[in-house]
C-alpha positions as CSV (number, residue, x, y, z in Angstrom):
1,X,105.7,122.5,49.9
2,X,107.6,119.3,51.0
3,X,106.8,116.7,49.1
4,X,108.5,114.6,51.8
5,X,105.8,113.2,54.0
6,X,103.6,112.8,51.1
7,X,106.3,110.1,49.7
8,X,107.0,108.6,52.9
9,X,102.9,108.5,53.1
10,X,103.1,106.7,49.7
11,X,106.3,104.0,50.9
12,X,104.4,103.2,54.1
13,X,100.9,102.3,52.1
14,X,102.6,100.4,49.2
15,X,105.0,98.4,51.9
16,X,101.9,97.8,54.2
17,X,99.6,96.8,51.1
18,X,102.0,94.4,49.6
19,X,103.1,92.7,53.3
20,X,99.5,92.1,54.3
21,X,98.9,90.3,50.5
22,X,101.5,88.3,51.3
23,X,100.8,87.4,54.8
24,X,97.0,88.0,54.9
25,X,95.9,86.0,52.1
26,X,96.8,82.5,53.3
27,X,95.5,84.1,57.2
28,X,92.4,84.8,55.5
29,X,92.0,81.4,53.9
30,X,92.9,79.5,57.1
31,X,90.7,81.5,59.1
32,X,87.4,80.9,56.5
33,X,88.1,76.9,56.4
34,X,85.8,75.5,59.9
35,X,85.0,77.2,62.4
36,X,87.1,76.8,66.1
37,X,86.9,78.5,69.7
38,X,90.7,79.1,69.2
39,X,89.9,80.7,65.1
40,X,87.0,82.9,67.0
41,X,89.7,84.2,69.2
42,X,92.2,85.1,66.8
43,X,89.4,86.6,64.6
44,X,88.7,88.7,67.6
45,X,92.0,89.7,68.3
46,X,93.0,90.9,64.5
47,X,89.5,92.9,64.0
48,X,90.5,94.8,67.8
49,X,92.1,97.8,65.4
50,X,88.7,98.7,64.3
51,X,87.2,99.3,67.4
52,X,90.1,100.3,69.4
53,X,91.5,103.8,69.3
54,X,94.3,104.0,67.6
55,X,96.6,105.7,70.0
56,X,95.9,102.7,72.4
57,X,97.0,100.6,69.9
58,X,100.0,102.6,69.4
59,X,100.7,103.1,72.8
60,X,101.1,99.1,73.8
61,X,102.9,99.1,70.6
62,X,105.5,101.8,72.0
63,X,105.8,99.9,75.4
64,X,105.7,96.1,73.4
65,X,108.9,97.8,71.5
66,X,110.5,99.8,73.6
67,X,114.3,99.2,73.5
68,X,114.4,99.5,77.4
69,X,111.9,97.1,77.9
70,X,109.8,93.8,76.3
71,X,110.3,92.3,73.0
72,X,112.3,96.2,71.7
73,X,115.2,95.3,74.5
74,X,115.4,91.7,73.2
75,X,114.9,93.1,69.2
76,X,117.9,95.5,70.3
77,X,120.4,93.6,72.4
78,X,120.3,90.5,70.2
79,X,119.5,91.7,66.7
80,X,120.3,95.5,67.2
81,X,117.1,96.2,65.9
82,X,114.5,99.4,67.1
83,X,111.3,99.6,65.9
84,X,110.5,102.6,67.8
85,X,110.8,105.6,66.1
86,X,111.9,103.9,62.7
87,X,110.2,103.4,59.7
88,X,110.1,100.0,60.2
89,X,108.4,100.6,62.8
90,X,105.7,102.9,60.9
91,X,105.1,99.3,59.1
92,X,104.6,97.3,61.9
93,X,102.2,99.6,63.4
94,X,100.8,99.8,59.6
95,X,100.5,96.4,59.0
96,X,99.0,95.4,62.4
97,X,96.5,98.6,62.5
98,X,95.1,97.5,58.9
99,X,95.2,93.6,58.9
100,X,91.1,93.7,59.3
101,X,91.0,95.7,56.2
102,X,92.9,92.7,54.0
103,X,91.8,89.8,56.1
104,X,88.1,90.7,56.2
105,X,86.9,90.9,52.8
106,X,88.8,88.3,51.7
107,X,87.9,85.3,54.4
108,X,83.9,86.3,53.9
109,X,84.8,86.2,49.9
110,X,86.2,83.3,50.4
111,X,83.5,81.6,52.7
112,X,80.7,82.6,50.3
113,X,82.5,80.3,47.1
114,X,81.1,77.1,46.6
115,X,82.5,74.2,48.1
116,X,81.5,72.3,44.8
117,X,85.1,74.2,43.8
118,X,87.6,73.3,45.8
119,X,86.3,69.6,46.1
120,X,86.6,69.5,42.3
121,X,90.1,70.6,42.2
122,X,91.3,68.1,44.7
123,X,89.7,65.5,42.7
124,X,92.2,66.2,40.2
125,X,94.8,65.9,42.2
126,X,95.9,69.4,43.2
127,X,97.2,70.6,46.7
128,X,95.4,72.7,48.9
129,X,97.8,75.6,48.0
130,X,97.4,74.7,44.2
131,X,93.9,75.0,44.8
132,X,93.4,78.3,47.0
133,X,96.4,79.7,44.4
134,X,94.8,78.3,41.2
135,X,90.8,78.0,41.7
136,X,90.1,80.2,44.8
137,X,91.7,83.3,44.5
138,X,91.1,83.6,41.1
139,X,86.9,84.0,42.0
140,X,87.1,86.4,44.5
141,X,88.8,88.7,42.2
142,X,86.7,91.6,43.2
143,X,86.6,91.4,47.0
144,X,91.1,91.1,46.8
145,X,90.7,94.5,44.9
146,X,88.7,95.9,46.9
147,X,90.7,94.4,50.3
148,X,93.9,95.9,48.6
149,X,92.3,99.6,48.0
150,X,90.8,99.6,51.0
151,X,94.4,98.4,53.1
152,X,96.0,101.1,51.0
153,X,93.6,103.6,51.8
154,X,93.4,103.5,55.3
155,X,97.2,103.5,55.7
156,X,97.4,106.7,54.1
157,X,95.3,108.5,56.9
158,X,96.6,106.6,59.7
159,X,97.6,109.2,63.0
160,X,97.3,108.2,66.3
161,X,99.1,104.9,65.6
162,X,101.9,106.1,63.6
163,X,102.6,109.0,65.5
164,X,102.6,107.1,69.0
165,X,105.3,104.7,67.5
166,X,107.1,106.7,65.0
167,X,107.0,110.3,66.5
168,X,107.4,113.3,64.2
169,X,111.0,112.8,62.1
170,X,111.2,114.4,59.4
171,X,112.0,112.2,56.3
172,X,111.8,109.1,58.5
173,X,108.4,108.9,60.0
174,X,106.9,112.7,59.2
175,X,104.3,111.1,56.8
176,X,101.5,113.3,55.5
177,X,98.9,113.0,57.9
178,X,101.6,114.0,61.0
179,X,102.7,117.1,58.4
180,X,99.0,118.3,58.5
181,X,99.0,118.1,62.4
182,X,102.3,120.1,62.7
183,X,101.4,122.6,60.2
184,X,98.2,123.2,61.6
185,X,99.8,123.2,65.2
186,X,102.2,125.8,63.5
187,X,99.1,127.6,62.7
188,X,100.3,127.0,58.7
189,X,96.7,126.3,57.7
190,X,98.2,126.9,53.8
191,X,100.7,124.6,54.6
192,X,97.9,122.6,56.2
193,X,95.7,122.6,53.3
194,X,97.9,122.0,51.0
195,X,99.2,118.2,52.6
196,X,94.9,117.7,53.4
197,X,94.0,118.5,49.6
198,X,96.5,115.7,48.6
199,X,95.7,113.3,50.8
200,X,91.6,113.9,49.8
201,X,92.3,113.8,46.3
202,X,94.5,109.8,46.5
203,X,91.7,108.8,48.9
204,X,88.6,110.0,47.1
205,X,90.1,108.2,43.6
206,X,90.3,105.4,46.1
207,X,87.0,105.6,47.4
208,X,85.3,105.6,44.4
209,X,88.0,102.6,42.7
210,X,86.1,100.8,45.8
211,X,82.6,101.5,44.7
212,X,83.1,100.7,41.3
213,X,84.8,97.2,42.2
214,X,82.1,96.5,44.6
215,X,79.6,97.4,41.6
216,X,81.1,94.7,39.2
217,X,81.3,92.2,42.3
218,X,77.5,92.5,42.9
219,X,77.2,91.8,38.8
220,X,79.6,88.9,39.6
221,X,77.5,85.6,40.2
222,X,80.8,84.2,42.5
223,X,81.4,88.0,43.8
């Protein structure tokens, strides 16, 4: 058994996970402070992965990064830079396919704290950052961790998307869930089984890290 694609699997779900903390976290806490025509729209716009199939997605993605075409030729000609067909691109896809999974949990989290807490800690003269770093995020500890499982999770069985924008390279963007579609297209179901079985086992220890998270943030008075 290659252990390739399970690795690559593994890359793609830590780089995605650790991107969308950075990014998604201050998105999420802009996004849950008033409410706009223009926030409503963006909110639609980053929850349109869960609804829209994912080879759509990856298909605009594909033409939106082409290197003949769009934002890929301009990527390529003045950067020398392809997306398509890259692990980098595997992230971008990633990161924009599970944004809803990070931004979600932790903009209601965030919505739900009282607003007793951030007016105290501008009293005392911190920033907003100071205070979303220091006071904020520190309450919604359970609803991050269960944001971050469930981004990690659902990068690990991503298809459509990945394969639409990546393709099938083996040890660049062969991840696992591609390997189980080739094998079983081989007719491999051994082969098959054996990438499926890993991939069931990370995501049911997953799965139920999320339940037990959830479990302590219903226990949580500020959860």
């Amino acid at each position: 058994m290659d252990l390739t694609p399970i690795w690559l699997t593994l890359k793609l779900a830590g780089i995605t996970t650790l991107l969308l903390l950075v990014v998604g976290l201050p998105f999420a806490w802009w996004l849950s402070r008033g409410r706009s025509f223009f926030k409503i729209i963006i909110e639609a716009i980053i929850t349109m992965p869960l609804v829209l199939p994912p080879s759509v997605l990856g298909f605009y993605l594909l033409l939106a990064f082409s290197p003949q075409h769009g934002v890929g030729k301009w990527l390529q000609e003045v950067f020398n830079v392809q997306f398509v067909f890259s692990f980098q691109g595997l992230v971008l896809a990633s990161v924009i396919y599970s944004v809803p999974f990070m931004v979600g949990p932790v903009k209601s989290a965030l919505q739900q704290l009282p607003p007793a807490l951030a007016e105290a800690s501008y009293t005392l003269g911190k920033t907003e950052w100071q205070t979303f770093r220091y006071v904020l995020l520190p309450n919604i500890k359970p609803s991050l961790l269960t944001a971050t499982v469930l981004t990690f999770a659902h990068t690990l069985g991503e298809f459509g998307v990945v394969l639409m924008i990546g393709g099938n390279i083996p040890g660049i963007t062969r991840v696992a869930s591609i390997a189980v579609y080739d094998s079983v297209e081989r007719q491999d179901y051994v082969m098959a089984n054996n990438y499926s079985l890993v991939l069931f086992s990370i995501t049911f220890v997953l799965v139920i890290a999320v339940f037990v998270i959830n479990k302590y943030q219903a226990k949580s008075p500020l959860g």
